[in-house]
C-alpha positions in Angstrom: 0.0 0.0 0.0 1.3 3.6 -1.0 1.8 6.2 2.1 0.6 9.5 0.6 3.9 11.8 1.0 2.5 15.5 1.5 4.2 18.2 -0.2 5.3 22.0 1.6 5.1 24.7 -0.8 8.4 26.8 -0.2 10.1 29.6 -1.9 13.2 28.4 -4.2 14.8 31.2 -1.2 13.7 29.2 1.4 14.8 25.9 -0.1 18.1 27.2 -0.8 18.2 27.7 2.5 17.4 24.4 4.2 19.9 23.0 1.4 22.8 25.6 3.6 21.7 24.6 7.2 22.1 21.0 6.3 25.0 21.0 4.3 26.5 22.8 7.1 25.5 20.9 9.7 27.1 17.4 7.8 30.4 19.0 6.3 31.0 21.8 9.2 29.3 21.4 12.5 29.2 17.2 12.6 33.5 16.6 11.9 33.5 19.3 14.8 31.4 17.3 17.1 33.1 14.4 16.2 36.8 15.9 17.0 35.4 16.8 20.4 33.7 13.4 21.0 37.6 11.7 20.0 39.4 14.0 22.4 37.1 13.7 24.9 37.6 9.9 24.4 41.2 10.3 25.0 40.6 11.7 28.4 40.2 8.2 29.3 37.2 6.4 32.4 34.4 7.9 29.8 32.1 7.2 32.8 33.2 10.2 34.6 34.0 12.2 31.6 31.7 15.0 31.4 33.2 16.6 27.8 32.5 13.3 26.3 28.6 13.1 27.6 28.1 16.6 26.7 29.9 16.0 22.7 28.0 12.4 22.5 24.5 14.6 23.7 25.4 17.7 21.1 26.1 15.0 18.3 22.5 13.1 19.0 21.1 16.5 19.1 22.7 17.4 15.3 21.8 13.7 14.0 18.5 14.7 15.0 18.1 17.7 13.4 19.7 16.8 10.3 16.9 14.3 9.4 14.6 17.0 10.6 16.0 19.1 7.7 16.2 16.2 5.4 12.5 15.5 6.0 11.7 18.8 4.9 13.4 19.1 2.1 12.2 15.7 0.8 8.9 17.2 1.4 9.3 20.4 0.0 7.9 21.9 -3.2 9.2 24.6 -4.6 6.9 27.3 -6.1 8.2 29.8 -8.3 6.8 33.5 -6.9 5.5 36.2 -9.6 6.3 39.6 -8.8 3.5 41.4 -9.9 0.4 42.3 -8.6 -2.0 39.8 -7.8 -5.8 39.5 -8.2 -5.7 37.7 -4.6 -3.8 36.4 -2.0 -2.0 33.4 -2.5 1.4 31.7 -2.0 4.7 33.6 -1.8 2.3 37.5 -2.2 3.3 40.1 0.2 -0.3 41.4 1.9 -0.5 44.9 3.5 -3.2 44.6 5.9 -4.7 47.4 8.2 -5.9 46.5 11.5 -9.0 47.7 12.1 -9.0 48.1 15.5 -5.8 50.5 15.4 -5.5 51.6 11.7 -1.6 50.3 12.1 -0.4 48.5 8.7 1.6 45.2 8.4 2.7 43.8 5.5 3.5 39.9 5.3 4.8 38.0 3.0 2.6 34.2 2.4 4.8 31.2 3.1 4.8 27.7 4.0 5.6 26.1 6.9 8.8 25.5 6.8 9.7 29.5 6.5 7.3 31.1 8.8 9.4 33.6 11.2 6.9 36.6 12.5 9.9 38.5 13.1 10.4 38.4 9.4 7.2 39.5 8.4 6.3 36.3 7.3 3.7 34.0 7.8 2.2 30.2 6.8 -0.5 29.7 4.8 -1.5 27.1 7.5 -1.6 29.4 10.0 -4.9 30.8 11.2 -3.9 34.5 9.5 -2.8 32.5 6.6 -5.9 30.4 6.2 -8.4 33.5 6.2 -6.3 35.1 3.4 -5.8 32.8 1.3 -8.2 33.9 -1.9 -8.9 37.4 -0.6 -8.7 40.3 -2.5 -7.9 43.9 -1.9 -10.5 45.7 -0.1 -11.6 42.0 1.4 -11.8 42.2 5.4 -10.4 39.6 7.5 -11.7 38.2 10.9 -9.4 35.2 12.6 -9.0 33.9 16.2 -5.4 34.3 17.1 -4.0 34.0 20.8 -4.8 37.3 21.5 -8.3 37.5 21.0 -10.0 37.9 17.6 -8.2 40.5 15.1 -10.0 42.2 12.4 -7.9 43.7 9.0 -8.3 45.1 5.8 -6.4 43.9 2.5 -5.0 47.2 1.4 -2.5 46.2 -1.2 -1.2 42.8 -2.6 1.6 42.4 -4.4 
């Protein structure tokens, strides 16, 4: 029986950049690790040998994040992004938004999972500000439940 495999929309930016973090994390931070893990060996009784429990926990740790990365980009699609305007919101669009409540503006940039940072001004499409966008149009209001409380905006420009 076939497991259905399901695929993360991601900028060909944001691939490039889980391609870095793992290619660093094999050919820069793992021989590191290792070295430490080896002299730490060489310290001798490694049941008292704090270096060596710390290198041997810091190496699990990178294994473990490696084949976090490699399960994302196995499961990434890349989408190509048009920069020009669009009729409505969709993947890889920036949004400014007005929040109704203040009149402040935000803009955000539409992203999959794998690239949401807030601090970046960007946001998943699976998140609950990313669902009730998706298909808007300029003009369109928005009402979503965030942790906050409920937030109300305006599409005033996509692009």
């Amino acid at each position: 029986m076939a497991t259905l495999v399901m695929k993360f929309p991601i900028t060909k930016e944001g691939y490039g950049n889980l391609k870095k973090e793992h290619e660093y994390l094999l050919n820069t931070k793992r021989p590191k690790i290792i070295q430490a893990i080896e002299v730490a060996r060489e310290h001798g009784d490694l049941s008292e040998n704090a270096e060596y429990d710390a290198a041997k926990e810091e190496f699990q740790f990178l294994q473990k994040k490696v084949a976090e990365l490699e399960d994302m980009i196995r499961n990434s699609e890349v989408i190509a992004i048009k920069n020009t305007e669009h009729e409505s919101v969709e993947f890889g669009c920036n949004i400014t938004l007005k929040n109704l409540g203040t009149d402040e503006e935000v803009v955000y940039q539409l992203v999959g999972p794998y690239e949401s940072d807030i601090q970046k001004g960007r946001i998943s499409m699976s998140s609950p500000l990313g669902r009730a966008l998706l298909g808007k149009s300029v003009g369109d209001e928005v009402n979503f439940s965030a942790p906050g409380g409920q937030r109300n905006y305006e599409i005033v420009k996509i692009i």
